[in-house]
PyMOL Python script that loads the backbone (N, CA, C, O; Angstrom):
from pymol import cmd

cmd.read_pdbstr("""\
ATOM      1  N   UNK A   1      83.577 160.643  87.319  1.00  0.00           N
ATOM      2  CA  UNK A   1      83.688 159.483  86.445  1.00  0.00           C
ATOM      3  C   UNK A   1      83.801 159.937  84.999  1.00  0.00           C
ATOM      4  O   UNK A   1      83.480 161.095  84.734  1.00  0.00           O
ATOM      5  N   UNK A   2      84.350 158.892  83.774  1.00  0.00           N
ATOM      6  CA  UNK A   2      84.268 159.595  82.862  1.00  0.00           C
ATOM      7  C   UNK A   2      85.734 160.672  82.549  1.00  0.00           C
ATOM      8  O   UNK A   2      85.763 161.226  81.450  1.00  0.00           O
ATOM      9  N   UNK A   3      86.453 160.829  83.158  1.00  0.00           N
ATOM     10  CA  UNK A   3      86.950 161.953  83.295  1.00  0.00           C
ATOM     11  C   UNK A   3      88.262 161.632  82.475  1.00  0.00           C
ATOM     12  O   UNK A   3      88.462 160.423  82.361  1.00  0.00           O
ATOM     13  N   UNK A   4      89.223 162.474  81.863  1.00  0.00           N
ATOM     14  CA  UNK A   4      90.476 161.571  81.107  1.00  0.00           C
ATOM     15  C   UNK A   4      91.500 161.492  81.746  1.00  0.00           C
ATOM     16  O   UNK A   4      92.014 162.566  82.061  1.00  0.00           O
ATOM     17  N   UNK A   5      92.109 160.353  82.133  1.00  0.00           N
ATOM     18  CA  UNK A   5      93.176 160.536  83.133  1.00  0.00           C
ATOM     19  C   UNK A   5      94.687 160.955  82.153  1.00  0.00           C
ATOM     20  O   UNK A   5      94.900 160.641  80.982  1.00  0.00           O
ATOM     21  N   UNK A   6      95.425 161.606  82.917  1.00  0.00           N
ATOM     22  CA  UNK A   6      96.883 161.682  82.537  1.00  0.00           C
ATOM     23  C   UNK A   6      97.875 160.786  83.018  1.00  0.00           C
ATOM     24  O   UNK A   6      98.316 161.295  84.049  1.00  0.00           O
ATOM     25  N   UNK A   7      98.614 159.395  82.723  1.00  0.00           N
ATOM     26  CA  UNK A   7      98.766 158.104  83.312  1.00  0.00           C
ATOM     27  C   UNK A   7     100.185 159.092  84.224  1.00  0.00           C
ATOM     28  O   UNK A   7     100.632 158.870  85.349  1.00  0.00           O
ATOM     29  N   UNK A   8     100.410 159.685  83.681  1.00  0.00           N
ATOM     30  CA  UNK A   8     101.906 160.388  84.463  1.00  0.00           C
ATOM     31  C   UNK A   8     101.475 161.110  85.405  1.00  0.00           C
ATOM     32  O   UNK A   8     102.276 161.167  86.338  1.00  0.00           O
ATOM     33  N   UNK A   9     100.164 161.921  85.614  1.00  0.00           N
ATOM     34  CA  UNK A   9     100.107 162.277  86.520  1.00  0.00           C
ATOM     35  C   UNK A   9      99.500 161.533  87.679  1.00  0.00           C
ATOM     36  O   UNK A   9      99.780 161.719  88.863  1.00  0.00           O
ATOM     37  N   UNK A  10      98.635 160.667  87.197  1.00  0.00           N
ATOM     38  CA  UNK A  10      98.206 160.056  88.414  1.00  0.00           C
ATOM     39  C   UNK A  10      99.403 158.848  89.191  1.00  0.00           C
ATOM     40  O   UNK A  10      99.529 158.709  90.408  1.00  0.00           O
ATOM     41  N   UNK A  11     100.030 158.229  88.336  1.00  0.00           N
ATOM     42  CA  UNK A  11     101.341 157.489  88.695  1.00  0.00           C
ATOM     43  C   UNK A  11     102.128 158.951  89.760  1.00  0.00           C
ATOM     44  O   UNK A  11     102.333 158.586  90.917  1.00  0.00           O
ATOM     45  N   UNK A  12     102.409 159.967  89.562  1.00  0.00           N
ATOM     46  CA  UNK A  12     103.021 161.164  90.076  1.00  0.00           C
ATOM     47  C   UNK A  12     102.120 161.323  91.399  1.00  0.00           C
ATOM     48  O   UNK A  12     102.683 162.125  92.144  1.00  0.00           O
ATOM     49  N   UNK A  13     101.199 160.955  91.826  1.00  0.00           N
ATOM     50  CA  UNK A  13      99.996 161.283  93.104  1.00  0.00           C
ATOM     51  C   UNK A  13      99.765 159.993  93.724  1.00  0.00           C
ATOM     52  O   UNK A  13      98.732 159.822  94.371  1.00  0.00           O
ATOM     53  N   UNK A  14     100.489 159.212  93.614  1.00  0.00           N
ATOM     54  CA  UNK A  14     100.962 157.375  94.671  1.00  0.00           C
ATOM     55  C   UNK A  14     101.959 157.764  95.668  1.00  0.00           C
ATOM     56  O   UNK A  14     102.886 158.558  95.507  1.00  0.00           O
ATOM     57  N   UNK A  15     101.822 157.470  96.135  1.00  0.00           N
ATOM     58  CA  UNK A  15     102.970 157.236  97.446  1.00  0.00           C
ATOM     59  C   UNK A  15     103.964 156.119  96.480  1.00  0.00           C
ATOM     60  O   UNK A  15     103.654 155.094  95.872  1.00  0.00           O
ATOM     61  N   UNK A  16     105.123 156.750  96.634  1.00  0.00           N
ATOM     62  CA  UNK A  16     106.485 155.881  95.702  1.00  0.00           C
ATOM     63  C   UNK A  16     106.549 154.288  96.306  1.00  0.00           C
ATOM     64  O   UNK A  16     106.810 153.333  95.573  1.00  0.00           O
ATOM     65  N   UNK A  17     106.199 154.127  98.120  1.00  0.00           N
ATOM     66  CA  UNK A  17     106.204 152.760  97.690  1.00  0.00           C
ATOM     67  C   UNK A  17     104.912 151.933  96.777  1.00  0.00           C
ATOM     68  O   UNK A  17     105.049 150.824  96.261  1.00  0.00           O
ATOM     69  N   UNK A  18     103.532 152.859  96.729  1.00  0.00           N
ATOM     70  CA  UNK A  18     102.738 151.947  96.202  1.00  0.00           C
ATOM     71  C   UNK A  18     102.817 152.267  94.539  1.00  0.00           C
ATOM     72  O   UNK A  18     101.818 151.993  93.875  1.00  0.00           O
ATOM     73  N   UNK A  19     104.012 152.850  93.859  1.00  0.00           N
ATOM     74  CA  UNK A  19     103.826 153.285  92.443  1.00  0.00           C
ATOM     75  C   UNK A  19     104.273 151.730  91.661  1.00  0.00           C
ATOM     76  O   UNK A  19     103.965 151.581  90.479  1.00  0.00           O
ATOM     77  N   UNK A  20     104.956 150.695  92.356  1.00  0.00           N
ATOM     78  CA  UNK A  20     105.722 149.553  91.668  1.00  0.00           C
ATOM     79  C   UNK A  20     104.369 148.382  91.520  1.00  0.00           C
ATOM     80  O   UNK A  20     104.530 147.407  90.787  1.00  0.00           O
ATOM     81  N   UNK A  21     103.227 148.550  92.174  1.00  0.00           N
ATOM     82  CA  UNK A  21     102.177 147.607  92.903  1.00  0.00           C
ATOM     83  C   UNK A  21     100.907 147.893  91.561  1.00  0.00           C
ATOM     84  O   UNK A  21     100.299 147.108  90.832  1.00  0.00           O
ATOM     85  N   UNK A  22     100.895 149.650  91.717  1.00  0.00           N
ATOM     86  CA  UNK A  22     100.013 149.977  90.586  1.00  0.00           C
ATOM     87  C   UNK A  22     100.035 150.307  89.437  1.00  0.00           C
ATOM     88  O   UNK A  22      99.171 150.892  88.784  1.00  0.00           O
ATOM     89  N   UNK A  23     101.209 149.875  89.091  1.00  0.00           N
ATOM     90  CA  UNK A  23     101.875 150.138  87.997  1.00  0.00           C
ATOM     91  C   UNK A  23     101.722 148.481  87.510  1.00  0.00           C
ATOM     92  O   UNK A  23     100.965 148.339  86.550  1.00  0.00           O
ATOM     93  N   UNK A  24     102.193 147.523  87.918  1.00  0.00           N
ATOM     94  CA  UNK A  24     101.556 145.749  88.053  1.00  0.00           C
ATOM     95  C   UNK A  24     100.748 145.496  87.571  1.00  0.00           C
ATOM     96  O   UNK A  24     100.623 144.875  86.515  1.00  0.00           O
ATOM     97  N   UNK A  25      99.339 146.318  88.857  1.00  0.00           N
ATOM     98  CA  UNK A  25      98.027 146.266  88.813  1.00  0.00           C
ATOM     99  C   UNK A  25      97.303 146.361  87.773  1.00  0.00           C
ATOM    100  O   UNK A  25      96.408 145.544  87.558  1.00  0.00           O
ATOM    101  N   UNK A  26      97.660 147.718  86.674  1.00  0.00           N
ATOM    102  CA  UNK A  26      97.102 148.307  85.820  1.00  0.00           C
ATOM    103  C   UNK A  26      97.880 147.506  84.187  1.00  0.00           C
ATOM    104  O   UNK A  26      97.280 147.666  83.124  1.00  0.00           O
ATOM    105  N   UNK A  27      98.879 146.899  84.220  1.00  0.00           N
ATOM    106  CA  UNK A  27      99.046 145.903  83.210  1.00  0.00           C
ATOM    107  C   UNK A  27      98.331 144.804  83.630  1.00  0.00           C
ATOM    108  O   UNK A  27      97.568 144.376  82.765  1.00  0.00           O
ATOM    109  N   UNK A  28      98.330 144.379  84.376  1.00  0.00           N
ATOM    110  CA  UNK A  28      97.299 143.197  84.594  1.00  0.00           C
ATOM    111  C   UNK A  28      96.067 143.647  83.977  1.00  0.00           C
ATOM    112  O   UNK A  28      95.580 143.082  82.998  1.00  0.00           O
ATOM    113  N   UNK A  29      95.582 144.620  84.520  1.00  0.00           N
ATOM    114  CA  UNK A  29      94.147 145.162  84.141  1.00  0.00           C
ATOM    115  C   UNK A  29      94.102 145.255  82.658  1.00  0.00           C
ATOM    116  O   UNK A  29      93.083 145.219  81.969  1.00  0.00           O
ATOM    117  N   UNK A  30      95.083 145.354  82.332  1.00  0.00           N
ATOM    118  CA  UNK A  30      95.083 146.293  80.272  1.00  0.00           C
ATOM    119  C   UNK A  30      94.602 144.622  79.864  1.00  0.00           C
ATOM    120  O   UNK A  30      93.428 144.345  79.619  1.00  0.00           O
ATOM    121  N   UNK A  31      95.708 143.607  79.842  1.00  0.00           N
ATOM    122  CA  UNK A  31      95.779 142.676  79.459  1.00  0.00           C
ATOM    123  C   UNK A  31      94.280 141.759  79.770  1.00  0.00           C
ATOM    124  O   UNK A  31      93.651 141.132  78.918  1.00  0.00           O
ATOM    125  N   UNK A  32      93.982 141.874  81.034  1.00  0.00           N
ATOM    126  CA  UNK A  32      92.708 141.109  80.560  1.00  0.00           C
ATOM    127  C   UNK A  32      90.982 141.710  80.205  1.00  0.00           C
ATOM    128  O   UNK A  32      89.875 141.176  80.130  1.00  0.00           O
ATOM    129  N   UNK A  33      91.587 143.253  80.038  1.00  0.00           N
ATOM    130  CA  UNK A  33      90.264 143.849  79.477  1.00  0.00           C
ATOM    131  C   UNK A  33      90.766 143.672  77.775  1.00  0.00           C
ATOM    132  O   UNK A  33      90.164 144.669  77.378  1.00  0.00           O
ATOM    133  N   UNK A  34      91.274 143.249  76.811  1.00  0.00           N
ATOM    134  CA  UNK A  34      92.025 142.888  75.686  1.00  0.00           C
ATOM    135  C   UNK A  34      91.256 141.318  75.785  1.00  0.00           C
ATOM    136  O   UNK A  34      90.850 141.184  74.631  1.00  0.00           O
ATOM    137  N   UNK A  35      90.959 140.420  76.331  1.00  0.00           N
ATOM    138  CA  UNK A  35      90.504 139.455  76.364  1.00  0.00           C
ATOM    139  C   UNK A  35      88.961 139.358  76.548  1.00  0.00           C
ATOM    140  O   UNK A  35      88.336 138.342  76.245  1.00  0.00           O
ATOM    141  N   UNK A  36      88.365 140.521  77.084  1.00  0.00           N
ATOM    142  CA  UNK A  36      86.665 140.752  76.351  1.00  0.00           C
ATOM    143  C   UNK A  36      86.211 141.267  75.647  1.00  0.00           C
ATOM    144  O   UNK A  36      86.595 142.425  75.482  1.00  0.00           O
ATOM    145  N   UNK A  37      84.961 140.663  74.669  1.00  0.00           N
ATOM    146  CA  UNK A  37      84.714 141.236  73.596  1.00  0.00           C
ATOM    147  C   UNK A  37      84.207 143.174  73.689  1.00  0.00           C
ATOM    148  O   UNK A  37      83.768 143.898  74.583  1.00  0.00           O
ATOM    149  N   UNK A  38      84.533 143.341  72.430  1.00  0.00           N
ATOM    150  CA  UNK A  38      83.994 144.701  72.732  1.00  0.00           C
ATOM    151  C   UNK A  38      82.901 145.303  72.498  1.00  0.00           C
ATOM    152  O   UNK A  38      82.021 144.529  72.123  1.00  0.00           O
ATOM    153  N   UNK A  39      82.474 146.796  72.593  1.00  0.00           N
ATOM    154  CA  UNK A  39      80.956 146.996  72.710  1.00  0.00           C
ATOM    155  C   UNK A  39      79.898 146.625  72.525  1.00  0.00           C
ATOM    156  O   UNK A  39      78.941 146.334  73.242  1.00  0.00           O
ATOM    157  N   UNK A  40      80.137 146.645  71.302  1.00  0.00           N
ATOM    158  CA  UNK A  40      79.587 146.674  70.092  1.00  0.00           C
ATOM    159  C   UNK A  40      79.226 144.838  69.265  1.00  0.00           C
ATOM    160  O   UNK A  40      78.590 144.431  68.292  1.00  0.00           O
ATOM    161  N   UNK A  41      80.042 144.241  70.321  1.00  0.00           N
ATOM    162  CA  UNK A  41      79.941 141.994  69.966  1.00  0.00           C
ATOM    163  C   UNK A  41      78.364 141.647  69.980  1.00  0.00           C
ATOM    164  O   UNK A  41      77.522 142.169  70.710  1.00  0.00           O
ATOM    165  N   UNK A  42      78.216 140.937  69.288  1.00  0.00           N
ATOM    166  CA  UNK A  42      76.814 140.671  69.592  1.00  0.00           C
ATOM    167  C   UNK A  42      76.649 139.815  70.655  1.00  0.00           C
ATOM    168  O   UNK A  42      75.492 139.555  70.983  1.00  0.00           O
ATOM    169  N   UNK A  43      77.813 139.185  71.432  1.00  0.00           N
ATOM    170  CA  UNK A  43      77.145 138.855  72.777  1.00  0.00           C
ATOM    171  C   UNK A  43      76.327 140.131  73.459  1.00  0.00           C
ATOM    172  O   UNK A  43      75.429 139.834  74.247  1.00  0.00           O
ATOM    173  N   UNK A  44      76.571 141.433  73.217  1.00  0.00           N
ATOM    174  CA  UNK A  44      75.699 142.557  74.363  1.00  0.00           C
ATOM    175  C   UNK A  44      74.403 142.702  73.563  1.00  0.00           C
ATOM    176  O   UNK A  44      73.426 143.003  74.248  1.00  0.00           O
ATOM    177  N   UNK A  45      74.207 142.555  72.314  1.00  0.00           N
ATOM    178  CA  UNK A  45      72.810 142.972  72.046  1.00  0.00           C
ATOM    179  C   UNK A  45      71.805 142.456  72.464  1.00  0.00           C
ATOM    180  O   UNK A  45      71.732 141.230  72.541  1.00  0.00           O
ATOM    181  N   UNK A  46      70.920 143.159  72.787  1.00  0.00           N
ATOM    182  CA  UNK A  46      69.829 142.451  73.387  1.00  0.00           C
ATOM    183  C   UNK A  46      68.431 141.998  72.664  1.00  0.00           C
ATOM    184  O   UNK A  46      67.937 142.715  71.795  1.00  0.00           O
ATOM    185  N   UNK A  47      67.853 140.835  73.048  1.00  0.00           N
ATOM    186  CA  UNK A  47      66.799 139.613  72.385  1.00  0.00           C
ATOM    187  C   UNK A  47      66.274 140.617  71.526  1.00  0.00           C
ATOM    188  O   UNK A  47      66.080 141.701  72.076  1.00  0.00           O
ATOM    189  N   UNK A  48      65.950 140.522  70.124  1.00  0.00           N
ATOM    190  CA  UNK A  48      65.401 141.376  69.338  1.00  0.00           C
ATOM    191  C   UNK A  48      66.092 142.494  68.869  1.00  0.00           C
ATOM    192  O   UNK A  48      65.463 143.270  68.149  1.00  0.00           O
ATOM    193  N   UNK A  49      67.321 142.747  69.146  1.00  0.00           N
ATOM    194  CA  UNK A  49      67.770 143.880  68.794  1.00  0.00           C
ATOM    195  C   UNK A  49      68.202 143.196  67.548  1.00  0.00           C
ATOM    196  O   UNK A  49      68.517 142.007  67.580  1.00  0.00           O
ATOM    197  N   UNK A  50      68.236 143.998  66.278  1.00  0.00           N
ATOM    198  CA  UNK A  50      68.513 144.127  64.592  1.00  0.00           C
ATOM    199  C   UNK A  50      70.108 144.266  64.489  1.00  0.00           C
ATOM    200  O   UNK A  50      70.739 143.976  63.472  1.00  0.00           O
ATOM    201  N   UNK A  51      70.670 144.742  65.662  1.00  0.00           N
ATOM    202  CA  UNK A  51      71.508 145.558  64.917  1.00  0.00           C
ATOM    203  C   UNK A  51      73.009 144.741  65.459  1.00  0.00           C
ATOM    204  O   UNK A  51      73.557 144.604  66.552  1.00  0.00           O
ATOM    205  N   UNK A  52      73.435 144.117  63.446  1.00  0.00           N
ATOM    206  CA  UNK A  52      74.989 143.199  63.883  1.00  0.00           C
ATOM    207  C   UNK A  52      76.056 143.974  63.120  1.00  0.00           C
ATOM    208  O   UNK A  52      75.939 144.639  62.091  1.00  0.00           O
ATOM    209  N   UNK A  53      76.669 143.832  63.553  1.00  0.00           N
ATOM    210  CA  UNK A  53      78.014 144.803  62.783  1.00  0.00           C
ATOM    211  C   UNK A  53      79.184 143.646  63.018  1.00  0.00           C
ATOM    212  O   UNK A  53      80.338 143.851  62.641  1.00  0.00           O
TER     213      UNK A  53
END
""", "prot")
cmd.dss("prot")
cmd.show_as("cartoon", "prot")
cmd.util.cbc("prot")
cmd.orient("prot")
C-alpha cells in the first residue's frame, strides 16, 4: 500500500480486453474523489481540535 504507481505501467499489466473498462473506471474515480473535501476541511477535525486552516 502506499506505493507510487506508474499509470502506464499498470494500464500495460490488464488484459487488453479489460484496459477500455479500467481506464472508464479510474476517470470515474478521479472525478468523484474532486468532489470531496480535502484533508485538511474542517469537516475531519475532530470535537476540540484547534486547528482551522
Amino acid at each position: 500500500m502506499n506505493k507510487p504507481v506508474v499509470p502506464e505501467l499498470a494500464e500495460r499489466e490488464q488484459p487488453e480486453h479489460l484496459r477500455s473498462i479500467s481506464v472508464n473506471g479510474l476517470k470515474v474515480h478521479r472525478q468523484n474523489s474532486q468532489q470531496l473535501p480535502r484533508a485538511n476541511a474542517p469537516e475531519y477535525n475532530k470535537p476540540g481540535d484547534e486547528q482551522q486552516k
